[in-house]
C-alpha positions as CSV (number, residue, x, y, z in Angstrom):
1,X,0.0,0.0,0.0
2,X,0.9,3.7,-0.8
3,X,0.1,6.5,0.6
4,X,-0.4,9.8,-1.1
5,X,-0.2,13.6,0.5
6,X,-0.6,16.2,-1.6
7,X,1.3,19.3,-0.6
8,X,1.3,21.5,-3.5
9,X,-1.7,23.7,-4.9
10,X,-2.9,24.3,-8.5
11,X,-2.4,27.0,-9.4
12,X,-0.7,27.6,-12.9
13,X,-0.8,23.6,-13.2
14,X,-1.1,21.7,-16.5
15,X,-4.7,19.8,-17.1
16,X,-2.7,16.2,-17.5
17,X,-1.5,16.9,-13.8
18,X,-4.6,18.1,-12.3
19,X,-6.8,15.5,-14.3
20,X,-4.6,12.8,-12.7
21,X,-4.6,14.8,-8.9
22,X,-8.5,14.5,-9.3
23,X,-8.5,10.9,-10.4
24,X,-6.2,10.1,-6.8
25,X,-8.9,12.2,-4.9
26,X,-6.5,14.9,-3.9
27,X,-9.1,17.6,-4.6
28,X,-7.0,19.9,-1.8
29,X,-3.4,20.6,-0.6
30,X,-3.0,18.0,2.8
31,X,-5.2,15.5,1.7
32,X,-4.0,12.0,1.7
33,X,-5.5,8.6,0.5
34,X,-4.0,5.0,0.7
35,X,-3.5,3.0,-2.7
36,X,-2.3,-0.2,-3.9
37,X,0.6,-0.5,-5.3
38,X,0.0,-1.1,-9.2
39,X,1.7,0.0,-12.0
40,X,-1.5,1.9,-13.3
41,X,-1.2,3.9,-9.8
42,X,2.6,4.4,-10.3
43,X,1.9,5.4,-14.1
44,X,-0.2,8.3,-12.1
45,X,2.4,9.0,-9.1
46,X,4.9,9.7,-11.8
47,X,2.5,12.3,-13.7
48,X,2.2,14.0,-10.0
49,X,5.2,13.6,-8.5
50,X,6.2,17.5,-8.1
51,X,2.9,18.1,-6.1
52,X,2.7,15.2,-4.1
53,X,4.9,12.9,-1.4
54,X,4.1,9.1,-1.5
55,X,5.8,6.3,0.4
56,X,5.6,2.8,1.5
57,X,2.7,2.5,4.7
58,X,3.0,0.2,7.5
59,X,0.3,-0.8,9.8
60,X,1.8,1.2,13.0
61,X,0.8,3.9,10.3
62,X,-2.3,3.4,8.9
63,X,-3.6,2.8,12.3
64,X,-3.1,6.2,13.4
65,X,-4.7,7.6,10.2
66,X,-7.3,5.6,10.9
67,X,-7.4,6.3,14.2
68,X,-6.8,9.9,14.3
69,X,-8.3,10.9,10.6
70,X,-10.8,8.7,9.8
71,X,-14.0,10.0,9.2
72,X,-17.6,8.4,8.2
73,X,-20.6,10.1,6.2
74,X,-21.7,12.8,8.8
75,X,-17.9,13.6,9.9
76,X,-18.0,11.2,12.8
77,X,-14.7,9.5,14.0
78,X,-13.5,5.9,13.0
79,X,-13.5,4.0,16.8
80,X,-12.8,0.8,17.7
81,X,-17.1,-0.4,18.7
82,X,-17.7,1.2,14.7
83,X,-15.5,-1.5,13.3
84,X,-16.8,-4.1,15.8
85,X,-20.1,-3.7,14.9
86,X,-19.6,-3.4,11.1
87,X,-17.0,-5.5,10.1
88,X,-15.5,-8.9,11.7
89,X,-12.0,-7.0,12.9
90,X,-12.1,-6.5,16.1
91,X,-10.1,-2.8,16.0
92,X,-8.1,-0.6,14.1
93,X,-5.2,-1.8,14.0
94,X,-6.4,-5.6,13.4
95,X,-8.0,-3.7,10.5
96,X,-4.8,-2.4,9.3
97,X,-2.8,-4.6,9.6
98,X,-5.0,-6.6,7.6
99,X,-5.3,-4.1,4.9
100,X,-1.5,-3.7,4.8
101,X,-1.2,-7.6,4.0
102,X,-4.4,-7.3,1.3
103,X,-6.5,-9.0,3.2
104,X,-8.9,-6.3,3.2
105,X,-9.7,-3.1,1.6
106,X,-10.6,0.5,3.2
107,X,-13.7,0.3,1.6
108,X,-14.8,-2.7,3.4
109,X,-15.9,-0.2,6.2
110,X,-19.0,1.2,5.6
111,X,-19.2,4.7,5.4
112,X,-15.4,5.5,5.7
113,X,-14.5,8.6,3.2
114,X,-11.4,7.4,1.2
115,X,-9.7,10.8,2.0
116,X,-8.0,11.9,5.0
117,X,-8.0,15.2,5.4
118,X,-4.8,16.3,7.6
119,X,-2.9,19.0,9.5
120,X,-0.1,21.2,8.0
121,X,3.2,19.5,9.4
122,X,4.2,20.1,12.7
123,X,7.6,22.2,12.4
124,X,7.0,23.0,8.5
125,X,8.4,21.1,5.5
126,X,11.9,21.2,4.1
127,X,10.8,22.8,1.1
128,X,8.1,22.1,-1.7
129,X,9.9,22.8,-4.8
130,X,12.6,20.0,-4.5
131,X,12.3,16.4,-4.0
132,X,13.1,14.3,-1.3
133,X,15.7,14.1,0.9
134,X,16.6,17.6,0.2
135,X,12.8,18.7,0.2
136,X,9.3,16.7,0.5
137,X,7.8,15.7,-2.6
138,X,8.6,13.1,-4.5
139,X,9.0,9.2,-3.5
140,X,9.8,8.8,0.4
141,X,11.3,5.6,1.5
142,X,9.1,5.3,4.3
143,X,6.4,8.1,4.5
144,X,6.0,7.6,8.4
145,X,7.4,10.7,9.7
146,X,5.6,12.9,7.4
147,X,2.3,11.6,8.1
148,X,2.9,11.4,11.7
149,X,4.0,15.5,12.1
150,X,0.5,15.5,9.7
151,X,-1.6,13.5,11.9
């Protein structure tokens, strides 16, 4: 699984690029969904990669998404009695973790929007014109710390 954080705006932006940040639901700068990792997604992360940071997600990680961005129709919270009651995992990170091995999907919950919408980093970002390490876009080994100054 990948995720995806888009940290750049649109303004003066080609129409291939934006057509391909729309098709990844990145409608806003800070929003962030989880994909698989196929070579039709990487086909699009390579389009996008000068507005967006993307990395390898663990389930440590996608368990406090979930846990702390997760949102249903009506912009209630993801918790733990939610997942009980809806799906057979028994919490969050059960969930992830299954999700992270392709066991499961994120849309196998009910009412979850595929979008997390996050915080501005904690302490900034290196810079948003150059790529990673030197700045933040671009393809991050492990997107963990991002996400978690995000969270």
């Amino acid at each position: 699984m990948i995720a995806v954080v888009r940290l750049r705006g649109t303004i003066d932006v080609h129409a291939k690029i934006k057509e391909t940040l729309r098709l990844l639901r990145l409608h806003r700068r800070y929003h962030c969904v989880v994909i698989p990792d196929t070579p039709s997604y990487r086909g699009m992360l390579q389009v996008v990669k000068d507005y967006v940071a993307f990395g390898e997600i663990d389930a440590e990680t996608l368990a406090m998404l979930l846990r702390h961005r997760g949102r249903l129709v009506g912009d209630k919270p993801l918790t733990d009695e939610y997942l009980q009651k809806n799906t057979p995992y028994k919490s969050i990170e059960d969930f992830a973790k299954a999700v992270v091995e392709g066991k499961a999907k994120l849309t196998d919950i009910p009412g979850l929007k595929p979008v997390f919408r996050l915080h501005p980093p904690r302490k900034g970002l290196k810079n948003i014109k150059w790529h990673y390490p030197r700045g933040d876009l671009g393809r991050h080994g492990n997107i963990r710390d991002l996400l978690y100054r995000m969270r």
